[in-house]
PDB file of N, H, CA, C and O in Angstrom:
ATOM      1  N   UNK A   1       0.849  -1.174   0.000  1.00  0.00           N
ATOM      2  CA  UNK A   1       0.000   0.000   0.000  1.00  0.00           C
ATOM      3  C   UNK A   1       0.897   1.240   0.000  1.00  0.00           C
ATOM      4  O   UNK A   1       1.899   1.342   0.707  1.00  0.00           O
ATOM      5  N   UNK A   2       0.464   2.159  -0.837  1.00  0.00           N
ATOM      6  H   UNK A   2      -0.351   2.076  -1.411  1.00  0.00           H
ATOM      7  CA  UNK A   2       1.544   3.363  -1.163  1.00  0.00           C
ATOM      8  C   UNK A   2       1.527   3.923   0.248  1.00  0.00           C
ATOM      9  O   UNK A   2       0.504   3.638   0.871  1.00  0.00           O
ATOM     10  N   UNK A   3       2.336   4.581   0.830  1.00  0.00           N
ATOM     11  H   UNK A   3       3.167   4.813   0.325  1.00  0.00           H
ATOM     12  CA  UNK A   3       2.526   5.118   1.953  1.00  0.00           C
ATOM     13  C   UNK A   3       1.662   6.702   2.674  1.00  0.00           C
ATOM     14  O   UNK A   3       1.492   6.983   3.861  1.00  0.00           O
ATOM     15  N   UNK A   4       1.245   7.514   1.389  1.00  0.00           N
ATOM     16  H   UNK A   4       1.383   7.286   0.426  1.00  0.00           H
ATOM     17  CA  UNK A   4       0.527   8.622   1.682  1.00  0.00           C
ATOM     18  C   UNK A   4      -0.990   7.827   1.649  1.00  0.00           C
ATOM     19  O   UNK A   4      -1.902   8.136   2.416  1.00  0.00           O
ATOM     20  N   UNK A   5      -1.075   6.926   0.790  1.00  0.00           N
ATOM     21  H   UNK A   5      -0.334   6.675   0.167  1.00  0.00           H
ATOM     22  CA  UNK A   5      -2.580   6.457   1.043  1.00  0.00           C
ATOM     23  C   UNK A   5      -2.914   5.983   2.403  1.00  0.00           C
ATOM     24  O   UNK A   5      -3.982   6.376   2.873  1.00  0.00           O
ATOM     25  N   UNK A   6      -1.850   4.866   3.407  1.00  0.00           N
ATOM     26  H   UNK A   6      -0.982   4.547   3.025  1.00  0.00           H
ATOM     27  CA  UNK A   6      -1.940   4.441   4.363  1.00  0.00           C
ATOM     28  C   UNK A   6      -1.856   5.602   5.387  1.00  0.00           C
ATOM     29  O   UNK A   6      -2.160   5.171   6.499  1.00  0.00           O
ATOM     30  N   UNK A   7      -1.603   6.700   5.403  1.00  0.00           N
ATOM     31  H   UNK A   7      -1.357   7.051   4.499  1.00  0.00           H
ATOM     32  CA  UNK A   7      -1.639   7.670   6.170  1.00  0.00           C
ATOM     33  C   UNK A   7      -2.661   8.380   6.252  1.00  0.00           C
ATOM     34  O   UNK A   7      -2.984   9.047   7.235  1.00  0.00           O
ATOM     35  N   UNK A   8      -3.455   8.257   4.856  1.00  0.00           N
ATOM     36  H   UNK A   8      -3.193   7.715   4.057  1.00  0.00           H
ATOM     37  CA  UNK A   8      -5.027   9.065   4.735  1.00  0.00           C
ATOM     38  C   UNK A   8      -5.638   8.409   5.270  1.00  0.00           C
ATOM     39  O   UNK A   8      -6.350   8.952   6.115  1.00  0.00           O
ATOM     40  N   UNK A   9      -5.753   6.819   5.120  1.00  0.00           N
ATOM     41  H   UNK A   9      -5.175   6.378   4.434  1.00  0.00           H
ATOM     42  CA  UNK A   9      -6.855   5.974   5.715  1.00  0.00           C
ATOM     43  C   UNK A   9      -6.405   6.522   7.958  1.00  0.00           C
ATOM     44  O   UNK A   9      -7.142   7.042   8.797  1.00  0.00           O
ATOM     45  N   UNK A  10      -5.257   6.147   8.034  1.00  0.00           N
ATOM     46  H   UNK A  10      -4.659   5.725   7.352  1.00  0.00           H
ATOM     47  CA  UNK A  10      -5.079   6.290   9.555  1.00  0.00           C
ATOM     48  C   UNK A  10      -5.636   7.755  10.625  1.00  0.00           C
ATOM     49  O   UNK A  10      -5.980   7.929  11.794  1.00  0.00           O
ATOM     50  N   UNK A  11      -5.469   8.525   9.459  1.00  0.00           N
ATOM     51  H   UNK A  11      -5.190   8.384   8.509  1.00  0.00           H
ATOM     52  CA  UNK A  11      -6.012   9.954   9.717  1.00  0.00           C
ATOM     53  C   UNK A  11      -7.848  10.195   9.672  1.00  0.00           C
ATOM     54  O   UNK A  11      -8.630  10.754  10.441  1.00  0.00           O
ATOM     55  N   UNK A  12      -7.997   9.529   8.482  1.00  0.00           N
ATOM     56  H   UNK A  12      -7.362   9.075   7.857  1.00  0.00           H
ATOM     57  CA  UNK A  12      -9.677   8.909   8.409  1.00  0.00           C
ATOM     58  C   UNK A  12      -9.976   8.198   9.954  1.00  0.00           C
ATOM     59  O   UNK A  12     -10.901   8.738  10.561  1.00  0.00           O
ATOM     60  N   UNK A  13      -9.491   7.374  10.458  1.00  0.00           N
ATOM     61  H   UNK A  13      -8.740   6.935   9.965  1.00  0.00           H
ATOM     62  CA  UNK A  13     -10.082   6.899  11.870  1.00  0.00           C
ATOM     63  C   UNK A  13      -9.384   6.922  13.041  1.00  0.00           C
ATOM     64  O   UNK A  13      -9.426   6.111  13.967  1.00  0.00           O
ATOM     65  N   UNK A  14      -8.323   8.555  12.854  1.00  0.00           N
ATOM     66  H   UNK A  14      -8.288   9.214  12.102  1.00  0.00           H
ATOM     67  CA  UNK A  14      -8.350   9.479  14.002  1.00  0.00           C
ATOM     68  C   UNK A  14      -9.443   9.236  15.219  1.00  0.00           C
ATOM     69  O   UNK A  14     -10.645   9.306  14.961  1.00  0.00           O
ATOM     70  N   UNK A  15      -9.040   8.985  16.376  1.00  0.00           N
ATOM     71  H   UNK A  15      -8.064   8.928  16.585  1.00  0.00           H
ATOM     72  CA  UNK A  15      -9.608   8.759  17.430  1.00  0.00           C
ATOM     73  C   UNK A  15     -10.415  10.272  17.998  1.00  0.00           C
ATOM     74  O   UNK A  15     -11.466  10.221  18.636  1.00  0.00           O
ATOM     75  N   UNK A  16      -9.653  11.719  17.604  1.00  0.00           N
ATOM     76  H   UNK A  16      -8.799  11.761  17.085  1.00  0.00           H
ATOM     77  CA  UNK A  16     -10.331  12.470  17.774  1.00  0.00           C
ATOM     78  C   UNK A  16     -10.992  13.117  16.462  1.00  0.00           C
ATOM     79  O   UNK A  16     -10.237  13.376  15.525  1.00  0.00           O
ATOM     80  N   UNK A  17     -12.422  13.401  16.344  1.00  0.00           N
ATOM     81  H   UNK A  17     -13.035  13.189  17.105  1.00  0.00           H
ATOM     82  CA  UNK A  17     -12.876  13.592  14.981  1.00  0.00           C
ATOM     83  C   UNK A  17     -12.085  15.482  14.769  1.00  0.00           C
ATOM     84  O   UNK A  17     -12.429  15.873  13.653  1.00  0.00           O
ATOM     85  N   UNK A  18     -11.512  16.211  15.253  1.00  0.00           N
ATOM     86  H   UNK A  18     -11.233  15.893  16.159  1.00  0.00           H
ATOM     87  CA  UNK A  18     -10.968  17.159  14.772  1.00  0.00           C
ATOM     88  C   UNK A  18      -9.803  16.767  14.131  1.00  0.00           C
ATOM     89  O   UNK A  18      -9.467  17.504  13.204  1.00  0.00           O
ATOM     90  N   UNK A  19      -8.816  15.440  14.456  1.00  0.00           N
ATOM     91  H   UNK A  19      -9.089  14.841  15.209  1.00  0.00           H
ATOM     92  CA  UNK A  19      -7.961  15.509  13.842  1.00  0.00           C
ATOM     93  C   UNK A  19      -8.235  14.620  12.171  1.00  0.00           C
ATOM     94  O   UNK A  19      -7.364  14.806  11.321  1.00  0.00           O
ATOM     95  N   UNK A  20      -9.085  13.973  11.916  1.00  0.00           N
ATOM     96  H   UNK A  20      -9.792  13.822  12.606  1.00  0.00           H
ATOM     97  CA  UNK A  20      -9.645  13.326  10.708  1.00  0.00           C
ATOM     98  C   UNK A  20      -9.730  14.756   9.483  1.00  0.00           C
ATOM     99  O   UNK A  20      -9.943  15.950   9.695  1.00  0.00           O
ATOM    100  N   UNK A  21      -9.467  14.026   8.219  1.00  0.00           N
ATOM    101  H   UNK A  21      -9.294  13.056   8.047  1.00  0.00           H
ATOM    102  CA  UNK A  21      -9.101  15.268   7.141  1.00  0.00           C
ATOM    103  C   UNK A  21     -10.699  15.149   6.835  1.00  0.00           C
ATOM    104  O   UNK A  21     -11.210  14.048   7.040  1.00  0.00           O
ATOM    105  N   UNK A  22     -11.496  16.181   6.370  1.00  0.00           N
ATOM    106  H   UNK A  22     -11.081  17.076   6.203  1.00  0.00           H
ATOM    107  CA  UNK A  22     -12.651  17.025   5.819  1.00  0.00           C
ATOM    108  C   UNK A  22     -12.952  16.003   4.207  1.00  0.00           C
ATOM    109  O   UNK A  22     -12.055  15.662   3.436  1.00  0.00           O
ATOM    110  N   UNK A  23     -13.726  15.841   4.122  1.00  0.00           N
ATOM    111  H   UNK A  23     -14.455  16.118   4.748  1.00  0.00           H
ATOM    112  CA  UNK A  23     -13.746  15.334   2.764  1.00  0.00           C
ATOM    113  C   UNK A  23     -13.057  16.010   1.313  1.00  0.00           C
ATOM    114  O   UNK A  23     -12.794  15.378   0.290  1.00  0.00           O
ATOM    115  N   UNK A  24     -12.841  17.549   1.564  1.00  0.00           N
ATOM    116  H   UNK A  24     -13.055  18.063   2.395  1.00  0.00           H
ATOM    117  CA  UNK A  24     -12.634  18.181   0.342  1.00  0.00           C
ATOM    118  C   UNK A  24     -10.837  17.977   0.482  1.00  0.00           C
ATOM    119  O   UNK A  24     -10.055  18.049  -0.466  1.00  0.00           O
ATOM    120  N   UNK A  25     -10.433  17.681   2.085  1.00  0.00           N
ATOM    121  H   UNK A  25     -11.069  17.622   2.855  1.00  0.00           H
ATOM    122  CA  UNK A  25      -8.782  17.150   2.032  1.00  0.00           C
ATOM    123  C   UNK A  25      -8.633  15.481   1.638  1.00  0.00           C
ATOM    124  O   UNK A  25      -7.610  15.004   1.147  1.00  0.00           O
ATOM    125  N   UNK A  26      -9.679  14.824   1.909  1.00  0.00           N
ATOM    126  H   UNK A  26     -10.510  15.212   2.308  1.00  0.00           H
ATOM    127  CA  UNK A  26      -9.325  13.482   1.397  1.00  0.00           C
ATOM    128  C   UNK A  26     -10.002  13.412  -0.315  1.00  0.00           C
ATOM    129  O   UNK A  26      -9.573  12.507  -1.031  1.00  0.00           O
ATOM    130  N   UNK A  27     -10.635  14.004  -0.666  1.00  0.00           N
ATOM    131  H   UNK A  27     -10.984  14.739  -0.084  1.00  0.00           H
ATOM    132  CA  UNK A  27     -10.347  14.552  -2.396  1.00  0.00           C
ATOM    133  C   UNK A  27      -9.284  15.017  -2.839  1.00  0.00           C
ATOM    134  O   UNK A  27      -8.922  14.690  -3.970  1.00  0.00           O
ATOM    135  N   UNK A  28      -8.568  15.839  -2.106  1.00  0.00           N
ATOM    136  H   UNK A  28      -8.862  16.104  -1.188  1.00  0.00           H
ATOM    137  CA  UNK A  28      -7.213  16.743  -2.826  1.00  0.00           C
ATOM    138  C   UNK A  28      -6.495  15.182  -2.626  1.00  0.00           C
ATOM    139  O   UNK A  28      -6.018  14.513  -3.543  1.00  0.00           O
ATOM    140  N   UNK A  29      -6.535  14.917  -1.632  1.00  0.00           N
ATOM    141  H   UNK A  29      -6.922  15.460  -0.887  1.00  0.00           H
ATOM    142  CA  UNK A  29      -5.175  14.053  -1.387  1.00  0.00           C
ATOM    143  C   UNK A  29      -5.345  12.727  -2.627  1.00  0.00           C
ATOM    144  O   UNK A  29      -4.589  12.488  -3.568  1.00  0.00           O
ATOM    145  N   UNK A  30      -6.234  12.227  -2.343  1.00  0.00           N
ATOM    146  H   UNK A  30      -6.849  12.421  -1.578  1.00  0.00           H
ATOM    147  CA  UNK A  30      -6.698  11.218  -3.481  1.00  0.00           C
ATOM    148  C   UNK A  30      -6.095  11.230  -5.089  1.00  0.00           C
ATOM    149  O   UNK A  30      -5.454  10.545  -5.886  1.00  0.00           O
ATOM    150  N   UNK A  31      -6.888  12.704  -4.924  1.00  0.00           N
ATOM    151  H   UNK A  31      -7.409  13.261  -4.277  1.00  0.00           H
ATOM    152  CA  UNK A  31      -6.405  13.578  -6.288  1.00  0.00           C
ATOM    153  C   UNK A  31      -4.886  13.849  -6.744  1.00  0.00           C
ATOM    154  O   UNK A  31      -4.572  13.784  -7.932  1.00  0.00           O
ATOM    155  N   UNK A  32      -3.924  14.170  -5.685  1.00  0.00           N
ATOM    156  H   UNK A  32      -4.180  14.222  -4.720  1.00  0.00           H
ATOM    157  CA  UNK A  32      -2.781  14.090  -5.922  1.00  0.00           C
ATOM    158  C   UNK A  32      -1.934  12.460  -5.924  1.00  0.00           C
ATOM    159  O   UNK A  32      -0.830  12.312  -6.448  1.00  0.00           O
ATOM    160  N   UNK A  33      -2.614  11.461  -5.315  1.00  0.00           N
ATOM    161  H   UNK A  33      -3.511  11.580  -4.890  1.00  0.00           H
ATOM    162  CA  UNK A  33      -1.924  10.389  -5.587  1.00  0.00           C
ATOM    163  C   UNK A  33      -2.216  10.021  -6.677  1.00  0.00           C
ATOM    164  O   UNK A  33      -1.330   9.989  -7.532  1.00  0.00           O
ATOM    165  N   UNK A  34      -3.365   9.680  -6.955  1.00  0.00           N
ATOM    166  H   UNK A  34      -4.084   9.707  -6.261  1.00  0.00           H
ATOM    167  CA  UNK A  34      -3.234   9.772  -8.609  1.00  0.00           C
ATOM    168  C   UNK A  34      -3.008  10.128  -9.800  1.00  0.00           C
ATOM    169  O   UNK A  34      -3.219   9.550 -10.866  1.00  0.00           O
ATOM    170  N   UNK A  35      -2.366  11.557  -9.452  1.00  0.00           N
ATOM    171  H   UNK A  35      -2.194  12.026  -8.586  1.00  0.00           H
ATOM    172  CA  UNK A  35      -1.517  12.245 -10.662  1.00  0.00           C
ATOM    173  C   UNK A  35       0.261  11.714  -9.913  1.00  0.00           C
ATOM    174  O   UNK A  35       1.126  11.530 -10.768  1.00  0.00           O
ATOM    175  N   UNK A  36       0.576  11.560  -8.803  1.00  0.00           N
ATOM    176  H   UNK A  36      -0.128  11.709  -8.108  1.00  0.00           H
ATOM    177  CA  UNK A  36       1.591  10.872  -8.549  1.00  0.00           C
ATOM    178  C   UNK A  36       1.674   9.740  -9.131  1.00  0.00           C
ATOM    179  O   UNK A  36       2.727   9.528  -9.733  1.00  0.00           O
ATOM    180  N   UNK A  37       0.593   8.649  -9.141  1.00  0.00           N
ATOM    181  H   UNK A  37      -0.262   8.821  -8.652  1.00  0.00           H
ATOM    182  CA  UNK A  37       0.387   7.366  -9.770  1.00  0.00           C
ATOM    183  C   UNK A  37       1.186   7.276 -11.659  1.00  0.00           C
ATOM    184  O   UNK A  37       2.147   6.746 -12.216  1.00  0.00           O
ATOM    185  N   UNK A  38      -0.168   8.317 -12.064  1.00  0.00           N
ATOM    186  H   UNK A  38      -0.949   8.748 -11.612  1.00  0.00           H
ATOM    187  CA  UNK A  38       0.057   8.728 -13.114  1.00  0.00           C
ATOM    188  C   UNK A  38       0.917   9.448 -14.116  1.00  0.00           C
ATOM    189  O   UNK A  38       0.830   9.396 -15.343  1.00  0.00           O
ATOM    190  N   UNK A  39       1.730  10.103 -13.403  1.00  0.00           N
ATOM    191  H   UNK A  39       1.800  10.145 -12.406  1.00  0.00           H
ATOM    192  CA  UNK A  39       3.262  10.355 -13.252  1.00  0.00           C
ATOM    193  C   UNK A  39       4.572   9.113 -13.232  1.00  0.00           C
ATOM    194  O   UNK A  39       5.581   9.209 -13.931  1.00  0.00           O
ATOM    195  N   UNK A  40       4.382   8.341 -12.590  1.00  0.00           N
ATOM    196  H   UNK A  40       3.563   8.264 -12.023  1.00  0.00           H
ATOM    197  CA  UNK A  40       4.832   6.807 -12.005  1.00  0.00           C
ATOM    198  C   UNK A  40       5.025   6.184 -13.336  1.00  0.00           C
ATOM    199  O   UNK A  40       6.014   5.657 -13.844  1.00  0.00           O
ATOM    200  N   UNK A  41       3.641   6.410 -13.831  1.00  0.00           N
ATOM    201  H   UNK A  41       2.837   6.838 -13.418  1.00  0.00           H
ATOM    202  CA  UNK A  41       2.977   5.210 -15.272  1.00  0.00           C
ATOM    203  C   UNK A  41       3.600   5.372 -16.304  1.00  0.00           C
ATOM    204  O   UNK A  41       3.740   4.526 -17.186  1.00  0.00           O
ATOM    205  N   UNK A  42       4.058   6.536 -16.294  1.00  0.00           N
ATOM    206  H   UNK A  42       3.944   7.224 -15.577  1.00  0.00           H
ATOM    207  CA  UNK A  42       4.431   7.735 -17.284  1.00  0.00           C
ATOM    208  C   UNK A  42       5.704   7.640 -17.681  1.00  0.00           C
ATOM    209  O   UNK A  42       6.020   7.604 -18.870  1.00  0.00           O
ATOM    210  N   UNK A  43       6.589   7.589 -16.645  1.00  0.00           N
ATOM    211  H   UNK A  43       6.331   7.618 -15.679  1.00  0.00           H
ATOM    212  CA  UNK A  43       7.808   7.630 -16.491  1.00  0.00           C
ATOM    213  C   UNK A  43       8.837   6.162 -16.676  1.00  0.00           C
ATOM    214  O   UNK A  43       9.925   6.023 -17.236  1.00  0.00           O
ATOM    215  N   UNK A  44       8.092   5.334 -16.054  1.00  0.00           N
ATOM    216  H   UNK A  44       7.208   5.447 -15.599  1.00  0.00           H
ATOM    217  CA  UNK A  44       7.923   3.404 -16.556  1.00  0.00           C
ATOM    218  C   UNK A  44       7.854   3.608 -17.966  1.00  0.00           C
ATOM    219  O   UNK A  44       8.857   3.425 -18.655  1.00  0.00           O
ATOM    220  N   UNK A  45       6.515   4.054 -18.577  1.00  0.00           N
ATOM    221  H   UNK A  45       5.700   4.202 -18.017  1.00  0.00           H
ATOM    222  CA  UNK A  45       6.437   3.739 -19.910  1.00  0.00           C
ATOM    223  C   UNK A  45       7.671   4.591 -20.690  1.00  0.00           C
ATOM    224  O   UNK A  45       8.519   3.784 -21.070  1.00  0.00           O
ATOM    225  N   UNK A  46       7.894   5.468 -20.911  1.00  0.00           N
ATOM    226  H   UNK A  46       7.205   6.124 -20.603  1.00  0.00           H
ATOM    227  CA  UNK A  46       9.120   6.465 -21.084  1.00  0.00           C
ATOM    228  C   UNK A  46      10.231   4.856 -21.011  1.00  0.00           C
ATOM    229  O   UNK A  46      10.498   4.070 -21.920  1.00  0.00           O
ATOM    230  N   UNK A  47      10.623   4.851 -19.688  1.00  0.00           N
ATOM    231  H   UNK A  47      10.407   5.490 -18.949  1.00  0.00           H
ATOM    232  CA  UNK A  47      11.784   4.116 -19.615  1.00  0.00           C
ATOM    233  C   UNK A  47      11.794   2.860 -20.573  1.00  0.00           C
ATOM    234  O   UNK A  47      12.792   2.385 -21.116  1.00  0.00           O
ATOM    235  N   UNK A  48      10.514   2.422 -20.675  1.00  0.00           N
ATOM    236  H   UNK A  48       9.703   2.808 -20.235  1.00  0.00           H
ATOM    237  CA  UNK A  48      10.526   1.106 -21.114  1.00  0.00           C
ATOM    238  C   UNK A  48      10.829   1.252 -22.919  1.00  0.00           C
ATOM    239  O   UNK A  48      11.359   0.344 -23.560  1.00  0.00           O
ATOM    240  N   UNK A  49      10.337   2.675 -23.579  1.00  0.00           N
ATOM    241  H   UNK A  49       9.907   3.413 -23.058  1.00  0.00           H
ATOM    242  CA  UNK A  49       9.912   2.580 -24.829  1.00  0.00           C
ATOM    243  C   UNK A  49      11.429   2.884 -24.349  1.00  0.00           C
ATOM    244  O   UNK A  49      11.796   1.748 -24.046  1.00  0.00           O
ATOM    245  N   UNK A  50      12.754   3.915 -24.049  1.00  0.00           N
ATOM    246  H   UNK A  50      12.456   4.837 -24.295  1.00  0.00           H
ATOM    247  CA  UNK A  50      13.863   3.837 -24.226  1.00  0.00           C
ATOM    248  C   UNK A  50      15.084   2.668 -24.179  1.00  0.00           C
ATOM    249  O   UNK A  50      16.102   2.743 -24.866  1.00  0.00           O
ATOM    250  N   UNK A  51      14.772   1.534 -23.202  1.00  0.00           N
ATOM    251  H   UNK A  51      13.945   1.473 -22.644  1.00  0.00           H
ATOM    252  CA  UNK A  51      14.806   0.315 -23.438  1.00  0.00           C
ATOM    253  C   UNK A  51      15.065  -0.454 -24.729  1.00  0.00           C
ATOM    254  O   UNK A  51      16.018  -0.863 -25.391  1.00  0.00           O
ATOM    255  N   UNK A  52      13.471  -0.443 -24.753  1.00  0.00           N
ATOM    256  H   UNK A  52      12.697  -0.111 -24.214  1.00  0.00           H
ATOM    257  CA  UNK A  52      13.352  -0.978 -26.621  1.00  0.00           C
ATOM    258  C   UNK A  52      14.133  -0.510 -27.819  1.00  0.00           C
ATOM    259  O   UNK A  52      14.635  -1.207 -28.701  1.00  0.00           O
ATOM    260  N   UNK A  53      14.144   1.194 -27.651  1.00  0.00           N
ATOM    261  H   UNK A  53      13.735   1.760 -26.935  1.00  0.00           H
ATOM    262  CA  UNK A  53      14.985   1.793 -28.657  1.00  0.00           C
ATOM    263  C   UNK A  53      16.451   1.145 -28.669  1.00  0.00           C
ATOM    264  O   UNK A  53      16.989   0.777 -29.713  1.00  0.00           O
ATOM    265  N   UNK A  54      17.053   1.041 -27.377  1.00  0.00           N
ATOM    266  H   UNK A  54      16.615   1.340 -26.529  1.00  0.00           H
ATOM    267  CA  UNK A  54      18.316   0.905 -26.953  1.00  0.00           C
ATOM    268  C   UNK A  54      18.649  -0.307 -27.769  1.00  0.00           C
ATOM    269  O   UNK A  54      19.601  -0.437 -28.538  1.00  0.00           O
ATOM    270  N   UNK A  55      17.426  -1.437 -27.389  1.00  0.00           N
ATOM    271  H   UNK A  55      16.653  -1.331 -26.764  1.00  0.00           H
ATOM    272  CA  UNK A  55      17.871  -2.551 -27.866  1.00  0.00           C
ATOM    273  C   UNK A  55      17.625  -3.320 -29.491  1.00  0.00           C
ATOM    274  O   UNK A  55      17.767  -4.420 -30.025  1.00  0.00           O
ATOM    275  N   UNK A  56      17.134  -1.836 -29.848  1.00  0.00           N
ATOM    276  H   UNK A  56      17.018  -0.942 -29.414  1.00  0.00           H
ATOM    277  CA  UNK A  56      16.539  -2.238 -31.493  1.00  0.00           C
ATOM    278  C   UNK A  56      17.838  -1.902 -32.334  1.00  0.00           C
ATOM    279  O   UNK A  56      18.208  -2.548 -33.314  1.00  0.00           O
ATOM    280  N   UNK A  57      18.543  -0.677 -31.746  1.00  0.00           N
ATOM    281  H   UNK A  57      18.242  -0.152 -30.950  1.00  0.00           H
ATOM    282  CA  UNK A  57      19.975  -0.050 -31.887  1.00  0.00           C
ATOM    283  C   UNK A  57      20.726  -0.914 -31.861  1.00  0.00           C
ATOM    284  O   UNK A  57      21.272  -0.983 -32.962  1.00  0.00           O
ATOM    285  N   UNK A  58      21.071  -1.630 -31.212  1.00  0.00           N
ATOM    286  H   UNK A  58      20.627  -1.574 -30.317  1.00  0.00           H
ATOM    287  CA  UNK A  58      22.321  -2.648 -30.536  1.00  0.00           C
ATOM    288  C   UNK A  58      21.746  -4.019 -31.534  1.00  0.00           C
ATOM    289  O   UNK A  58      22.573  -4.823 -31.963  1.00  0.00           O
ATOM    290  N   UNK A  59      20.213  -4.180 -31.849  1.00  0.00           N
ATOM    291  H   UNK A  59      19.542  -3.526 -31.501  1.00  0.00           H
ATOM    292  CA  UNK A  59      20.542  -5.149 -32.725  1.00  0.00           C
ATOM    293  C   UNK A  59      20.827  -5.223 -34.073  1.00  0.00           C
ATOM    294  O   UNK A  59      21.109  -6.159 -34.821  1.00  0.00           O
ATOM    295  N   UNK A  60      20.679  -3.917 -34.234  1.00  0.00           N
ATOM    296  H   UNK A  60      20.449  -3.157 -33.626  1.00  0.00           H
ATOM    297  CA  UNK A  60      20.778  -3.186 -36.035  1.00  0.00           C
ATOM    298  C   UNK A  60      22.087  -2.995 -36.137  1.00  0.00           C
ATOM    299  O   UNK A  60      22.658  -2.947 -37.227  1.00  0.00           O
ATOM    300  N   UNK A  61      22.734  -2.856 -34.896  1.00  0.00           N
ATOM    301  H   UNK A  61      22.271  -2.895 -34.010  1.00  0.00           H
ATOM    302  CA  UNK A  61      24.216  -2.759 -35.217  1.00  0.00           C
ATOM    303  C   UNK A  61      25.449  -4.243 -35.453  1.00  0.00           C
ATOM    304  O   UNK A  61      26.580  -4.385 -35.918  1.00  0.00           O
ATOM    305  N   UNK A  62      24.326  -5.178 -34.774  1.00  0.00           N
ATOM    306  H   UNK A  62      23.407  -5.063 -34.397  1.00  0.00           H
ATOM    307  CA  UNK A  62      24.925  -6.267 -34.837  1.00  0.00           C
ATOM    308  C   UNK A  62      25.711  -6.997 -36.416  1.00  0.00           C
ATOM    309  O   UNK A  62      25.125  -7.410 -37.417  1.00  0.00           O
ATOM    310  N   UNK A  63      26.791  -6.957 -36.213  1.00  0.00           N
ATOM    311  H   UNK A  63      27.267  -6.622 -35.399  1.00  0.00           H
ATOM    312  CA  UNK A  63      27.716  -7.631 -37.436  1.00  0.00           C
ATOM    313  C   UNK A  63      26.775  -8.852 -38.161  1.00  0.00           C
ATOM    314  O   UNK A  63      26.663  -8.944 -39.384  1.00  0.00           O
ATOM    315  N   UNK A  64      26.215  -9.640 -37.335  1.00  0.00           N
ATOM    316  H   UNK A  64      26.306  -9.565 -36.342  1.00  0.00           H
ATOM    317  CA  UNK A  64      25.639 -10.692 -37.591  1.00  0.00           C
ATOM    318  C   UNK A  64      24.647 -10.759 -37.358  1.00  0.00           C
ATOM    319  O   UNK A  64      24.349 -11.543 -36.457  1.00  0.00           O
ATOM    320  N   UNK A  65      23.728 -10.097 -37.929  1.00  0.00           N
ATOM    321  H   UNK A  65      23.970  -9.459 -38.660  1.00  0.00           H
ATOM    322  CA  UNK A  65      22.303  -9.834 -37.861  1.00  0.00           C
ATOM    323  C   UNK A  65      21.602 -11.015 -38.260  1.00  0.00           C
ATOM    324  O   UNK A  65      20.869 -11.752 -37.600  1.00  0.00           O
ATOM    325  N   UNK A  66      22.047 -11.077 -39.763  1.00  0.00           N
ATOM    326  H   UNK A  66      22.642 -10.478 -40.299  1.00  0.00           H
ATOM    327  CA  UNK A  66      21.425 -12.063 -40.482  1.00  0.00           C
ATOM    328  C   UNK A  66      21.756 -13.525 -40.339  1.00  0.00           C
ATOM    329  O   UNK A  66      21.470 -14.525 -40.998  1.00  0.00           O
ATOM    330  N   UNK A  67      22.519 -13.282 -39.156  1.00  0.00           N
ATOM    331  H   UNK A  67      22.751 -12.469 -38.621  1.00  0.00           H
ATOM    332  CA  UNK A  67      23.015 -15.245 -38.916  1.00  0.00           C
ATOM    333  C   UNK A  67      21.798 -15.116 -37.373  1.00  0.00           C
ATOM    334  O   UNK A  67      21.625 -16.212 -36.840  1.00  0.00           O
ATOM    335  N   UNK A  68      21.142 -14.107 -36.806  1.00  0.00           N
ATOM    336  H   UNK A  68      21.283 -13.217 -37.239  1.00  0.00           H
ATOM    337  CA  UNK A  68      20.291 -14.250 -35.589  1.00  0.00           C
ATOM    338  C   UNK A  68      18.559 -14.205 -36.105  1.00  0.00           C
ATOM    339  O   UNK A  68      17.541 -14.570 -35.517  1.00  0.00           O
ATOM    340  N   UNK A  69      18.757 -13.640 -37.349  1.00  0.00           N
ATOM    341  H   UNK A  69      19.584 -13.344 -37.827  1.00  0.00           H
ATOM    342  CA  UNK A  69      17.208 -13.348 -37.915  1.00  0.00           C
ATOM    343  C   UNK A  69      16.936 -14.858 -38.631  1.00  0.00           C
ATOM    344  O   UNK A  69      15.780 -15.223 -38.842  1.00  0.00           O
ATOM    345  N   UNK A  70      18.101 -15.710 -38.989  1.00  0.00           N
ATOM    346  H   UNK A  70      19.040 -15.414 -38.818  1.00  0.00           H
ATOM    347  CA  UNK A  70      17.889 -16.819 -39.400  1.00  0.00           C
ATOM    348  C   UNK A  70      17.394 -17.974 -38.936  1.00  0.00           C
ATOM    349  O   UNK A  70      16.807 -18.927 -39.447  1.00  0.00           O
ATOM    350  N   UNK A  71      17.942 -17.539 -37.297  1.00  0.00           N
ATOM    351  H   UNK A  71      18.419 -16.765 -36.881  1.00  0.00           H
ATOM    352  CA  UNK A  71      17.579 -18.714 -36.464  1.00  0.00           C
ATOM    353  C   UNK A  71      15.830 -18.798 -35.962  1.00  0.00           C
ATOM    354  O   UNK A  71      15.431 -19.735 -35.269  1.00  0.00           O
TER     355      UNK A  71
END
């Protein structure tokens, strides 16, 4: 469990109801983990399509392409 979420829920059943967040703070907060999330997703996919490039490079460069496309 992401760590700001487990802190919203613990704050949600605050023993004193002044210290529990307002609904329009457990919207913001919500709201920002999921552009954190989505940010996350973002940045994975990024890495991953640079990955692929890396390794489409390295096989186009290969001397012996056509002795690996054969197999």
């Amino acid at each position: 469990m992401p760590p700001a979420f487990a802190a919203l829920l613990k704050a949600c059943w605050s023993v004193q109801p002044s210290h529990r967040p307002s609904a329009q703070r457990m919207l913001q907060s919500l709201q920002d983990m999921q552009a954190d999330v989505a940010d996350h997703v973002y940045q994975e996919a990024v890495a991953a399509q640079d990955s692929v490039e890396q390794g489409t490079i390295q096989l186009a460069s290969c001397p012996d392409l056509s002795l690996l496309l054969a197999i």
